[in-house]
C-alpha positions as CSV (number, residue, x, y, z in Angstrom):
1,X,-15.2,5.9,-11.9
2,X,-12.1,7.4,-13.8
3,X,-14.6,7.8,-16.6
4,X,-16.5,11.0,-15.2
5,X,-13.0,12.3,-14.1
6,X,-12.0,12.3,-17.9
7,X,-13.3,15.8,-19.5
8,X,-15.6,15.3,-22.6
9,X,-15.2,14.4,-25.7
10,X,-13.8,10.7,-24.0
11,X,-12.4,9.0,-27.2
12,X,-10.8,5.5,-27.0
13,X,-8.7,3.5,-29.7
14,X,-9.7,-0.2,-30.3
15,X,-9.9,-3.1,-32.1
16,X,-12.4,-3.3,-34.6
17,X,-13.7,-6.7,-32.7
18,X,-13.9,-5.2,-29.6
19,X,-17.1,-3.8,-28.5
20,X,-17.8,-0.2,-27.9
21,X,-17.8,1.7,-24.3
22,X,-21.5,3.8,-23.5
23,X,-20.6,7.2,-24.0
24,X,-17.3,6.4,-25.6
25,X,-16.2,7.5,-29.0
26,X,-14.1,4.5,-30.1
27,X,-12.1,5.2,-32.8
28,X,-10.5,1.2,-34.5
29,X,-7.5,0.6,-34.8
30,X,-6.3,-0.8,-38.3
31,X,-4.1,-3.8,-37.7
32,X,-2.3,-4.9,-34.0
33,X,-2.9,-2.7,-31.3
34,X,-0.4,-4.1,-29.8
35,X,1.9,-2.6,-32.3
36,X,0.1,0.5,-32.3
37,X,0.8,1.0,-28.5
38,X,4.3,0.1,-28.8
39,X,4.9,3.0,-31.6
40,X,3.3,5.9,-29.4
41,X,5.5,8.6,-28.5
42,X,4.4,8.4,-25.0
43,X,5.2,5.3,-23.0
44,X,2.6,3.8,-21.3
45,X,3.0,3.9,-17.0
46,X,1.0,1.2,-15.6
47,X,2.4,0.9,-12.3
48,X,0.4,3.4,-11.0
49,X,-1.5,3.8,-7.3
50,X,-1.5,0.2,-5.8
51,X,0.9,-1.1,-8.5
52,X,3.4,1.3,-8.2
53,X,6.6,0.1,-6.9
54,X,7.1,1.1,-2.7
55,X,10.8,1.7,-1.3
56,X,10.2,0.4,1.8
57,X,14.0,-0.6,1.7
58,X,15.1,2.7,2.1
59,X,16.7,2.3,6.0
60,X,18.6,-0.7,4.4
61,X,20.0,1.5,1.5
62,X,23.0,2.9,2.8
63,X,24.1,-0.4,4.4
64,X,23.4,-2.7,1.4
65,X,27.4,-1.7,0.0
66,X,28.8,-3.4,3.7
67,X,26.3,-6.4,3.9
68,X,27.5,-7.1,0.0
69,X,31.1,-7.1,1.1
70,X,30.3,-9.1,4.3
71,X,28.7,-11.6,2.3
72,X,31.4,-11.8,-0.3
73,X,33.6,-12.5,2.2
74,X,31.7,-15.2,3.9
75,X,31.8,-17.0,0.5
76,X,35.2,-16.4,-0.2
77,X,35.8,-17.7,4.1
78,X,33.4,-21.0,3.0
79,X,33.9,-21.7,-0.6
């Protein structure tokens, strides 16, 4: 659990209506949390492990430039 990876003292900001973790020193949050998260100086990465984003387009990369003006050109042939 990332919980026993997290070196003591584990503190956590909440709510006030939101109940608190075992073994968690949950210090509430006065008014939005929301707007508390947003005014952090660190953003906040949540694409992480099996969220984050996977360039699996990579072998496609250096031909996308060609394949845009071959398409543009189709259009242009067509339209």
């Amino acid at each position: 659990v990332l919980r026993d990876s997290c070196p003591p003292p584990q503190r956590a900001f909440a709510a006030q209506e939101v109940a608190p973790l075992e073994g968690v020193e949950v210090q509430p949050l006065a008014g939005n949390p929301h707007v508390w998260l947003s005014e952090q100086p660190l953003g906040t990465d949540l694409a992480q492990a099996e969220f984050a984003a996977r360039q699996q387009s990579s072998q496609w990369r250096r031909w996308r430039p060609l394949l845009g003006l071959v398409g543009l050109w189709l259009v242009l042939q067509w339209g």
